[in-house]
C-alpha positions, 0 to 999 in steps of 0.5 A: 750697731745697726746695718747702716752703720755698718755700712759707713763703716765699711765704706770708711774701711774701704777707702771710700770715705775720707781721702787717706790715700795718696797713690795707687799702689796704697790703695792695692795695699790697703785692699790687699787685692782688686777685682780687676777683670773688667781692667778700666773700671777696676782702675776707677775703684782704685782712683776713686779712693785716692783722689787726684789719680787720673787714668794716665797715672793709673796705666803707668802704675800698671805699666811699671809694674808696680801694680800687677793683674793675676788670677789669685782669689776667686777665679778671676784677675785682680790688682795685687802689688809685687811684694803681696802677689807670691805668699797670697799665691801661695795662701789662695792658688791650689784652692783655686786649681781645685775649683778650676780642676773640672774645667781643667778635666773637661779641657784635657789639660793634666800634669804633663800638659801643663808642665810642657805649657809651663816650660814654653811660657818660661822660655818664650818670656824670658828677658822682658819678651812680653807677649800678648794673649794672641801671640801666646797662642801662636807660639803654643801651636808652633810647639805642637800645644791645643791651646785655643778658646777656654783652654788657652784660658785655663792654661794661662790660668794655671800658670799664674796660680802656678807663680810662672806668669802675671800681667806684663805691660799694656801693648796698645789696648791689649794686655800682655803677660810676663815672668812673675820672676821679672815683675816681682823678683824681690818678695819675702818669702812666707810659709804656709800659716804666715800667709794665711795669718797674713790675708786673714788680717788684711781682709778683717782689717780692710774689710771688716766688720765681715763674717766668715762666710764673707771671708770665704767667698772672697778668698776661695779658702776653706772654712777650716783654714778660715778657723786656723787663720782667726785662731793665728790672728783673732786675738787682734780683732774685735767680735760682735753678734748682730742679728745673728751674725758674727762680725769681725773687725780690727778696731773700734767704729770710731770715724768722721762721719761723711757729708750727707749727702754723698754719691759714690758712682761704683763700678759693678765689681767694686770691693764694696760689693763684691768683698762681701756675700753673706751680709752684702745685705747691709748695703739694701740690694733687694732692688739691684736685679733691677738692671735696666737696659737701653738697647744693647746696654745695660746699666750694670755699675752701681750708684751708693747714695751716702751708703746705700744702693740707689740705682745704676748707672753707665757712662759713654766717653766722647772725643772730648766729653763723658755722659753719665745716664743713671737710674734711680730707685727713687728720685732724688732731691736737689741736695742728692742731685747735686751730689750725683753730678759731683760724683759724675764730675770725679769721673770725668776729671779721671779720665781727663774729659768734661761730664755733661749734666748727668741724664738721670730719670726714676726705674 
């Protein structure tokens, strides 16, 4: 097996080739969890692997609550479904307090502080109060709680992972937060090892061929409890060496082969990139420093040409049209250009606008 090979598989894995998913919430499942700090181009990583979701449909996914936004995994938000956000909590969160514990030092936010935050969120939110972040605040200072800049953050933060708060809806373009007991009140409980088997075996599966290490940066989890889970799990993988990596994958690379050629417009924190970091150079990344910049703008999405990185791109949203500008590592045919712009009509189509012609050009 070759690298882009590897790759197609990979995209194949990851929902990006092919069209097998129907909802948002299939997608979440499949991935397991979504990197979603930056909330509208996360949206874009789910609808682009099931097509026909627009970005209406996606903001009432997340509005009902059947897809929650929480800080689980590396110490960032992610898409997570309801049923799936306690027991990887449980797997993922004292890993993430224990990276976060200098920050929580430097904020002087220790047990007893965190505790009194934790009750206030409880008493404030109950019964469907969502509240925004800046509403939070004002109700920390009333009680006599520091809860300003980075240590609002933290505290927040620490409530998620403590399985006190996630995401409540949208208000307006800000996002609120709410009891997990009232956006996820029926989830099955796992122990310990079962939610470590249980993220082990969605990674692999979603995700794989991927190493350890690449397993590793994605969850957080120690290279021990990394061991424990492939040795919970490992017998319904399958395992190949390649140029000195080992590779684990749930089943053999056996799929339809995407047209050729294709273009996929990812945004920056898509799982293609960000679910991998010791072999992330499967995908070719020796020019992705190349961020070009237009004023005070920078091309920071990325352009996968069939499963390679080819260039950047940004877009600008109009009343009523989106432009697509893209840097190209080298200029692509007419074939390719074809392909560009049908990826840069996808994105439209989601967001309910007409894509002008994309303005494309050579670094």
């Amino acid at each position: 097996m070759n690298s882009k090979h590897m790759a197609r598989w990979r995209m194949h894995n990851l929902g990006l080739s092919g069209s097998r998913f129907k909802t948002p919430q299939e997608v979440v499942k499949w991935l397991c969890a979504v990197q979603s700090q930056d909330y509208g181009p996360a949206k874009w990583s789910i609808a682009e692997r099931a097509p026909g979701v627009g970005n209406t449909a996606m903001d009432r996914a997340f509005n009902d609550g059947t897809i929650l936004r929480t800080h689980v995994l590396r110490p960032t938000w992610h898409f997570v479904l309801p049923a799936d956000i306690r027991w990887m909590l449980q797997a993922t969160g004292h890993r993430i307090n224990a990276l976060n514990a200098y920050m929580y030092r430097q904020e002087e936010l220790d047990n007893l502080v965190l505790a009194k935050s934790d009750k206030l969120l409880v008493d404030i939110l109950q019964e469907g109060n969502f509240l925004t972040r800046k509403q939070l605040a004002e109700a920390f200072k009333s009680a006599g709680i520091v809860a300003t800049h980075f240590r609002l953050a933290y505290i927040l933060m620490h409530a998620e992972l403590n399985g006190t708060i996630c995401s409540g809806p949208l208000n307006g373009k800000q996002h609120t937060y709410a009891l997990i007991d009232e956006r996820a009140p029926q989830t099955k409980d796992l122990t310990s090892d079962e939610a470590l088997a249980e993220l082990t075996l969605r990674y692999f599966t979603s995700h794989g061929p991927a190493t350890m290490k690449d397993f590793k940066s994605w969850s957080s989890l120690t290279v021990a409890d990394i061991r424990k889970g492939l040795e919970m799990v490992g017998s319904r993988f399958e395992h190949e060496v390649i140029d000195d990596l080992s590779y684990w994958f749930a089943e053999s690379a056996h799929y339809p082969e995407a047209a050729t050629p294709t273009v996929h417009l990812l945004q920056a924190y898509d799982e293609y990139i960000m679910g991998y970091s010791e072999s992330r150079p499967v995908l070719d990344v020796s020019r992705v420093t190349e961020l070009p910049r237009q004023g005070n703008h920078t091309f920071n999405h990325v352009i996968v040409l069939d499963s390679q990185l080819a260039g950047h791109w940004k877009r600008t949203l109009k009343k009523n049209s989106l432009i697509i500008e893209a840097v190209l590592y080298t200029p692509f045919c007419d074939a390719q250009t074809e392909a560009l712009q049908a990826a840069a009509d996808k994105q439209g189509e989601f967001l309910g606008l007409t894509t002008k012609p994309v303005v494309a050009r050579a670094i």
